[in-house]
Backbone as CSV, one residue per row, in Angstrom:
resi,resn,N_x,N_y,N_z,CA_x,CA_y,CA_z,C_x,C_y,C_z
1,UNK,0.850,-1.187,0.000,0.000,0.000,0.000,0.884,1.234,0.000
2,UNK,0.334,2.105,-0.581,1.021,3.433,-0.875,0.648,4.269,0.708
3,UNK,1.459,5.320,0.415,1.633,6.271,1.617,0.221,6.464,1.440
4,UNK,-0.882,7.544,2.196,-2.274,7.840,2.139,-2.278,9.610,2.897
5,UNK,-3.651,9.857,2.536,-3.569,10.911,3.282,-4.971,10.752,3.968
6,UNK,-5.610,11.743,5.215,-6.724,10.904,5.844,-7.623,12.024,6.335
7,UNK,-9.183,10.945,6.322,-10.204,12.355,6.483,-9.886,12.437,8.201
8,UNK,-10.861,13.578,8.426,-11.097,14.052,9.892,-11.645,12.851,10.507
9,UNK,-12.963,12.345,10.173,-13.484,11.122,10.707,-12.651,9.889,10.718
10,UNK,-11.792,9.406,9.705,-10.876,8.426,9.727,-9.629,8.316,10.968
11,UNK,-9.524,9.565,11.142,-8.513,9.744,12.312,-8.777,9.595,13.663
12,UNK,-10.106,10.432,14.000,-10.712,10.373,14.655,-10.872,8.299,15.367
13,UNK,-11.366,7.994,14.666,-12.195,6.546,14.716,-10.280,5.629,15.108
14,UNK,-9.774,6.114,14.202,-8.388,5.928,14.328,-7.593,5.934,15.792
15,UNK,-8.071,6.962,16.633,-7.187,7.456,17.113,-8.479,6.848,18.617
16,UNK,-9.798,6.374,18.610,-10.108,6.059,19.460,-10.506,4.335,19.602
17,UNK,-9.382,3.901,18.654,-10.061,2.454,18.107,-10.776,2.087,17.952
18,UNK,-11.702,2.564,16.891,-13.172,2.555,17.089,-13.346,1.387,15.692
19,UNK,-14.357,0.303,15.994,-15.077,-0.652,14.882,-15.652,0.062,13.532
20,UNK,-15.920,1.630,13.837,-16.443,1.779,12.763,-15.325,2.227,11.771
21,UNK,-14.162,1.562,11.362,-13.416,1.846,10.833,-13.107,0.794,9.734
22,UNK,-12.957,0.639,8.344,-13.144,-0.530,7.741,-12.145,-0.969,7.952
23,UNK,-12.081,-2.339,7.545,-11.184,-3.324,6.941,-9.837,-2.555,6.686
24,UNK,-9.998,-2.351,5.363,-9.094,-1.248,4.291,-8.178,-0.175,5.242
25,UNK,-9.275,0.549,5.496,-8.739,1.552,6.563,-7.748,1.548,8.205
26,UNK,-8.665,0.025,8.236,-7.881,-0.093,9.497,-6.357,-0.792,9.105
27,UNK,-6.029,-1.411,8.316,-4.984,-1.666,7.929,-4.159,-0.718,7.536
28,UNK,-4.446,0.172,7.085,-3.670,1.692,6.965,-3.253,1.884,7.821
29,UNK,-3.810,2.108,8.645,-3.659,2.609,10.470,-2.538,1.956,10.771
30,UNK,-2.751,0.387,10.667,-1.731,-0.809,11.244,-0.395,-0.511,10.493
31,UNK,0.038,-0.328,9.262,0.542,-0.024,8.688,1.754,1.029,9.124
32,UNK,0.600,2.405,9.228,1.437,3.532,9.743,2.128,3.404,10.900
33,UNK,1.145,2.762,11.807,1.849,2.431,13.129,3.149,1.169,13.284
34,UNK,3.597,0.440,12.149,4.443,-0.184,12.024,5.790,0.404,10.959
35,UNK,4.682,1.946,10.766,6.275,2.500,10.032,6.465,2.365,8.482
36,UNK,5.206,1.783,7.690,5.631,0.695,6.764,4.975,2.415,5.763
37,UNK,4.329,2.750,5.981,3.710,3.758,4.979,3.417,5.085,6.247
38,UNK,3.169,6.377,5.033,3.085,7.644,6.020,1.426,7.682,5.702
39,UNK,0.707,8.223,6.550,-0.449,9.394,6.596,-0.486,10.312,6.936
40,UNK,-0.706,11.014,5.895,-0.729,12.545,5.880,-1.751,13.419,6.634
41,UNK,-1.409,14.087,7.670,-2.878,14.629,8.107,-3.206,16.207,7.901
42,UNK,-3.796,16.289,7.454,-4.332,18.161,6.680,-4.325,18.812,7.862
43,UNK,-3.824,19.898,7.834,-3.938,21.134,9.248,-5.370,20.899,9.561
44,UNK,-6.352,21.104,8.703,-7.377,21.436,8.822,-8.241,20.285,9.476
45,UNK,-7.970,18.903,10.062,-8.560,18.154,10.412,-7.910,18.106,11.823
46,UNK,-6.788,19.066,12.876,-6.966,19.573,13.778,-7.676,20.438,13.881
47,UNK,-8.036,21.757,13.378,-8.962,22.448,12.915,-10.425,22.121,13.402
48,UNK,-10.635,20.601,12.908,-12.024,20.482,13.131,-12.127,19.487,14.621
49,UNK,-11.125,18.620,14.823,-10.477,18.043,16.578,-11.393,19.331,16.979
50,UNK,-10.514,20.049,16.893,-11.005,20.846,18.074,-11.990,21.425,18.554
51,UNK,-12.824,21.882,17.232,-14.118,21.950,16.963,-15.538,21.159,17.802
52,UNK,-14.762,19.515,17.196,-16.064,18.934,17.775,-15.730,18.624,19.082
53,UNK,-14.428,18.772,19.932,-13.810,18.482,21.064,-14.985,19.736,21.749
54,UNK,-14.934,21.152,21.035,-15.359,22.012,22.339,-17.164,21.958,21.808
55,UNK,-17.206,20.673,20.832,-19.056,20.620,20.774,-19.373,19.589,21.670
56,UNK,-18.424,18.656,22.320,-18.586,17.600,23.303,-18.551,16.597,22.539
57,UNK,-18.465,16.510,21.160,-18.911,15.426,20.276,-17.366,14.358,20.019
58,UNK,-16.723,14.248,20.937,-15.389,13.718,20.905,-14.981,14.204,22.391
59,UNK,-13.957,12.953,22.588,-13.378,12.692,23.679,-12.219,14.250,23.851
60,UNK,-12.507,14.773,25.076,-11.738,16.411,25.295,-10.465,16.499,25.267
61,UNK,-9.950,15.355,25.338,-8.521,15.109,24.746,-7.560,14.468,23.674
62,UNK,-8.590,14.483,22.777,-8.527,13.684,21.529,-7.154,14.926,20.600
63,UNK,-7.317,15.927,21.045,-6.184,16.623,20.480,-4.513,15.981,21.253
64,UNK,-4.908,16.582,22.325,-3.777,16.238,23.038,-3.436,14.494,22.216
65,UNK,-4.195,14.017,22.466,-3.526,12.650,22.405,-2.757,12.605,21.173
66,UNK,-3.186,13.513,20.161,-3.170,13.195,18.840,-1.257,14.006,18.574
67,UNK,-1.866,15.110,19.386,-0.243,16.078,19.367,0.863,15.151,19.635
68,UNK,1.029,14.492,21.458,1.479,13.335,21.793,2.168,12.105,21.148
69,UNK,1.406,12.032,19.960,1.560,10.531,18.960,2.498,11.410,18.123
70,UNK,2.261,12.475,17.794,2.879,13.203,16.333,4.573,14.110,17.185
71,UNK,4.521,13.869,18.499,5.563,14.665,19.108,6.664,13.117,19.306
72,UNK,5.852,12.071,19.664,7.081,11.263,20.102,7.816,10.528,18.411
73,UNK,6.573,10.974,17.743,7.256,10.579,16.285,7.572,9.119,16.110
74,UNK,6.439,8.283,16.585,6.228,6.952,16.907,5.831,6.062,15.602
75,UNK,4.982,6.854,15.067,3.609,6.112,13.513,4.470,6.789,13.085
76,UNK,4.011,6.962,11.550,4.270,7.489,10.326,3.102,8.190,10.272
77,UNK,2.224,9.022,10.963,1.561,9.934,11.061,2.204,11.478,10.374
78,UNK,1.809,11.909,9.843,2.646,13.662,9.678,1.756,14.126,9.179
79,UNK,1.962,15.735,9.908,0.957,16.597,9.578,1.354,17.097,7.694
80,UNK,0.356,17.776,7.247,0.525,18.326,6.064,-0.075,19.388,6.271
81,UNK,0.828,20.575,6.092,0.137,22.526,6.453,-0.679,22.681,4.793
82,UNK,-1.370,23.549,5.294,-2.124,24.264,4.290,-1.412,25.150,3.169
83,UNK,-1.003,24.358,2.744,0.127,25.404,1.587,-0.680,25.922,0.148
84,UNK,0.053,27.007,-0.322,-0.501,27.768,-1.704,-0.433,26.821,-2.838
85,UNK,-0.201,25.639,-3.059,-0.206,24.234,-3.989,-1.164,23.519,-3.264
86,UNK,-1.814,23.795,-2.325,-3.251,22.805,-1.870,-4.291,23.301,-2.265
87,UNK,-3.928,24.999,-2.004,-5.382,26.060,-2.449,-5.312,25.772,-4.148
88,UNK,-4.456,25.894,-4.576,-4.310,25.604,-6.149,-5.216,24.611,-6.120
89,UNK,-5.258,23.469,-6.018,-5.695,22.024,-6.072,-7.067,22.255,-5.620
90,UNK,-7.474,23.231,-4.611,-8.348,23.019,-4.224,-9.590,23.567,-5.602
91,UNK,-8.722,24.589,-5.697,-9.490,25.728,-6.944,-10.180,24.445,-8.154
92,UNK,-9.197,23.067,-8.195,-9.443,22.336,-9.215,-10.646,21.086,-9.013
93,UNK,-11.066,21.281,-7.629,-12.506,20.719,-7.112,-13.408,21.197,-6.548
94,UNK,-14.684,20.638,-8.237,-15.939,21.429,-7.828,-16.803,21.610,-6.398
95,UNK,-16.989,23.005,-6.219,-17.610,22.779,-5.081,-19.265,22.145,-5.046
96,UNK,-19.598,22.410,-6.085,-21.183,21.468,-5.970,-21.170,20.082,-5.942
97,UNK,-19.340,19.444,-6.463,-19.556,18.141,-6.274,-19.274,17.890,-4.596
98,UNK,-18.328,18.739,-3.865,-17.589,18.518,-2.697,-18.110,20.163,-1.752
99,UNK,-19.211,19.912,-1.552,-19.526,21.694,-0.780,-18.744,21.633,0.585
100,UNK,-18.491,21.305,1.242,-17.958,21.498,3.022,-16.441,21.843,2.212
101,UNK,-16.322,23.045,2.994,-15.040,23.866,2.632,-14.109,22.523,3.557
102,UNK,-13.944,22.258,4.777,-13.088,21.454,5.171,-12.905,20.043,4.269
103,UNK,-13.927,19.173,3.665,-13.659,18.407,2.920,-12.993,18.279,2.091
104,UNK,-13.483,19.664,1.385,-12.460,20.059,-0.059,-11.354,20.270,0.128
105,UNK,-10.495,20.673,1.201,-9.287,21.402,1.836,-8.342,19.658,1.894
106,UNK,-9.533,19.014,2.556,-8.830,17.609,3.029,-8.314,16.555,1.030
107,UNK,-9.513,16.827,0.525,-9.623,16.252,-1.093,-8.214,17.071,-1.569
108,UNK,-8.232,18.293,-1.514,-6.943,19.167,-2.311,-5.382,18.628,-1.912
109,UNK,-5.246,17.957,-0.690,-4.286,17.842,-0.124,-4.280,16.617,-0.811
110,UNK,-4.615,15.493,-0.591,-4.842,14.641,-1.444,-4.080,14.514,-2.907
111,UNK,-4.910,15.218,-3.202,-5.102,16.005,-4.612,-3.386,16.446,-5.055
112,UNK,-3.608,17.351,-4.371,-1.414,17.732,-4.425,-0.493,16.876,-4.309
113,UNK,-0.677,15.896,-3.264,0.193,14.976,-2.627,0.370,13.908,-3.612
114,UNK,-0.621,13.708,-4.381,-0.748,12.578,-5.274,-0.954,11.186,-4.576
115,UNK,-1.869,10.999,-3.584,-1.990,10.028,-2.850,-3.526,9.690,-2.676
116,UNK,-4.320,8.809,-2.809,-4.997,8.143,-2.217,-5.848,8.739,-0.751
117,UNK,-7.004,8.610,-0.542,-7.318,9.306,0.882,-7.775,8.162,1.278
118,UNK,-8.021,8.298,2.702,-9.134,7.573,3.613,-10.418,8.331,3.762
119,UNK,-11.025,7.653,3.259,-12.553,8.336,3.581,-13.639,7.578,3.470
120,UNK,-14.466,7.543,4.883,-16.030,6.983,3.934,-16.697,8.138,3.525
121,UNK,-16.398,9.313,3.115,-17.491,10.324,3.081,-18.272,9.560,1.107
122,UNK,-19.112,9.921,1.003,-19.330,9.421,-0.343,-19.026,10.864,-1.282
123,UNK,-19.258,11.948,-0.710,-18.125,12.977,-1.854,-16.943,13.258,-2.178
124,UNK,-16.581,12.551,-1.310,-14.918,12.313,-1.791,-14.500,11.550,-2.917
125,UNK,-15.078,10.586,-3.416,-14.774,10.215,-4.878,-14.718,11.111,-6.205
126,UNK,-15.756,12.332,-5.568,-16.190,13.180,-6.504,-14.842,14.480,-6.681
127,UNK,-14.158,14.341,-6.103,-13.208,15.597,-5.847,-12.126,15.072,-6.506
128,UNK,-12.218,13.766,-7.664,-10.999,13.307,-8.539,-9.978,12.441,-7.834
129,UNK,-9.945,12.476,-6.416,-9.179,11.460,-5.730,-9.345,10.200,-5.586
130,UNK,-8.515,8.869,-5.601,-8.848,7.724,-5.404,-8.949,7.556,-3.945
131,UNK,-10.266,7.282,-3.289,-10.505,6.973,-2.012,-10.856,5.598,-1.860
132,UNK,-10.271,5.298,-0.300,-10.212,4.008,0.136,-10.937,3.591,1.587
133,UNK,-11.367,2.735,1.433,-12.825,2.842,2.418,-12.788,0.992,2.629
């Protein structure tokens, strides 16, 4: 399997071992955490951590934990910043196919990186990326 890059929900589910995570996906996970491939994680899906952290809708330390994993430099986790070659990319997916500005942000990165995403969202196919579910 190729390196990947990963939605907000994938990480999430990821990061609390959660069943609702497929097959596919969870082997990614296993993967990264053995070093064997990277996942890329979009600024913007701390962005939204934190979000649903202060809506209660996630565990209140789901950031922290997440900083933690990416500080001891353990997985093959790495962040990916919001750079002027993502907004490019982004410009190149429709928003009526992909409307949630964070989705599209997560698809563009993707998109730039030349990699594969994790996603069950079902508009993510639509944003030209090969997604894996």
């Amino acid at each position: 399997m190729s390196d990947l890059v990963d939605d907000t929900h994938a990480l999430i589910w990821y990061l609390e071992d959660s069943p609702r995570l497929s097959p596919a996906a969870n082997q990614a996970f296993e993967q990264c955490d053995r070093g064997e491939i990277i996942i890329y994680i979009p600024t913007i899906c701390l962005v939204e951590i934190v979000y649903l952290q202060e809506k209660g809708r996630i565990s209140a330390d789901m950031k922290l934990q997440l900083d933690t994993a990416l500080i001891a430099g353990t997985s093959g986790l790495i962040l990916s910043n919001l750079t002027d070659e993502i907004v490019a990319a982004l410009a190149t997916i429709p928003r009526d196919s992909v409307p949630d500005m964070p989705d599209r942000i997560i698809a563009a990165t993707a998109k730039h990186l030349g990699l594969p995403l994790i996603s069950r969202d079902s508009k993510m196919p639509l944003s030209g990326v090969n997604v894996i579910w």
